[in-house]
Structures are given as C-alpha cells and as structure tokens.
C-alpha positions as CSV (number, residue, x, y, z in Angstrom):
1,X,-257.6,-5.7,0.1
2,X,-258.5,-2.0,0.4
3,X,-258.3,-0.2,-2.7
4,X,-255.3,2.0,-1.8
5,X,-253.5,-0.8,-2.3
6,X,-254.8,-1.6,-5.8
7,X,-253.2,0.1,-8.0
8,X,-250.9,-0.1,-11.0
9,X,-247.1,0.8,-11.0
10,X,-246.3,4.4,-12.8
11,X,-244.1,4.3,-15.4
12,X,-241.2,6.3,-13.7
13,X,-237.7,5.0,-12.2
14,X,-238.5,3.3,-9.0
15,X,-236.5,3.1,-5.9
16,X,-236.9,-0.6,-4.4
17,X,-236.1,-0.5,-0.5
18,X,-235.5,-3.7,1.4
19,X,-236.0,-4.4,4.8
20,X,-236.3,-1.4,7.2
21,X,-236.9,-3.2,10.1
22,X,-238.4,-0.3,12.4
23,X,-235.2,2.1,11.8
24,X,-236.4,5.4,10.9
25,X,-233.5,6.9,10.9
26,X,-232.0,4.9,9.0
27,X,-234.4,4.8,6.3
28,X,-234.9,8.9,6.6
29,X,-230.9,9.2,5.7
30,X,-231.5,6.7,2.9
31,X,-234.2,8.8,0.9
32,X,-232.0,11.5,1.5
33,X,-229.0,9.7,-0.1
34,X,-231.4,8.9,-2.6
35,X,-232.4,12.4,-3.1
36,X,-236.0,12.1,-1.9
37,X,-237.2,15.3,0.3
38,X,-238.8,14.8,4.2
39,X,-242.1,14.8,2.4
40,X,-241.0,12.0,0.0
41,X,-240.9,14.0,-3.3
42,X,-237.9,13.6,-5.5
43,X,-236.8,15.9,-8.2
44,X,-236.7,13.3,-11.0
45,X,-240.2,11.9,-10.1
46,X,-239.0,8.6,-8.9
47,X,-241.1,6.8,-6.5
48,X,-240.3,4.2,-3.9
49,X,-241.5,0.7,-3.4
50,X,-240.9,-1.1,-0.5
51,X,-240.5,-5.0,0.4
52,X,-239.8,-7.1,3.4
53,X,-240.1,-5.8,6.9
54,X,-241.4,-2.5,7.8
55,X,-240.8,-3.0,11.2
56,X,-240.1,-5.4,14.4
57,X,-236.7,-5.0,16.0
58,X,-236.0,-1.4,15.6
59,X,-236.4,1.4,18.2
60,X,-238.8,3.3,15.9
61,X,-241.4,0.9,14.3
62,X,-244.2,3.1,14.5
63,X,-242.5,6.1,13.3
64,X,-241.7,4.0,10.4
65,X,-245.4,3.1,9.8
66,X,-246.3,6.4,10.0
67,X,-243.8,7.4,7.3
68,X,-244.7,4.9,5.0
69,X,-248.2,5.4,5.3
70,X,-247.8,9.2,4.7
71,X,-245.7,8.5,1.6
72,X,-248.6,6.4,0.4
73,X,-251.4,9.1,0.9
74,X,-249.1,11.6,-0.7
75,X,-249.2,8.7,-4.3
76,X,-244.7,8.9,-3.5
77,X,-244.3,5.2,-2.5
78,X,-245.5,1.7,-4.3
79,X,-246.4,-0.3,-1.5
80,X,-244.7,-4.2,-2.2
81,X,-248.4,-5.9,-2.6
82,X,-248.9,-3.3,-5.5
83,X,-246.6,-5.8,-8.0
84,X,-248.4,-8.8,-7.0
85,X,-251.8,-7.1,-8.5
C-alpha cells in the first residue's frame, strides 16, 4: 500500500462521508453544508474521511477522483483504508 495511505487519524472532529457514487456535485454542496471551503479546509479544523463508493454510476466519477485525491495531497481528508491501519 503506498505510504500516503499509511497514516494515523488526527485527533480532530471528523466528517465521515458515505457513498458518493461519482456525484460531484453533490458531494461539492455537502462540504459546503458542512462548512468545508472548494479547497477542502474547514474553519474548525475538521477533516473528512470517506467510505464506500467513490464512484461508478454518477455523471462525474472522475471529477470526484480528482477531488478526493486533491483533498488527500492537501493532508484535509482521511482516506477509509487509513482506520484499518
């Protein structure tokens, strides 16, 4: 497993999302809701950790991958695989 994935959990409030499934839209409004800005930063320090599907029946899978992956280069998200290690 590539080392960006091994890493421990902060110790800050978490935002747990469930299955996107390829919607980016939808997932952009819900950091929003949540009060995460378009670069994934929130105000409190929460980060987000994501689990189940990231994409497949959507009409934006790959814009979701590219979100999530630029939420985990900029340290804001907790991939899922992360609370398994």
């Amino acid at each position: 497993m590539p080392q960006l994935f091994i890493r421990k959990l902060p110790n800050v409030a978490l935002d747990i999302v469930g299955d996107v499934h390829g919607e980016l839209h939808a997932l952009e409004s819900l950091l929003g809701h949540l009060g995460y800005d378009t670069d994934g930063h929130h105000p409190d320090q929460r980060h987000l950790v994501f689990v189940g599907d990231l994409c497949d029946r959507g009409n934006d899978s790959p814009g979701v991958l590219r979100k999530v992956r630029s939420l985990v280069e900029k340290n804001w998200l907790q991939p899922s695989s992360e609370i398994m290690s």
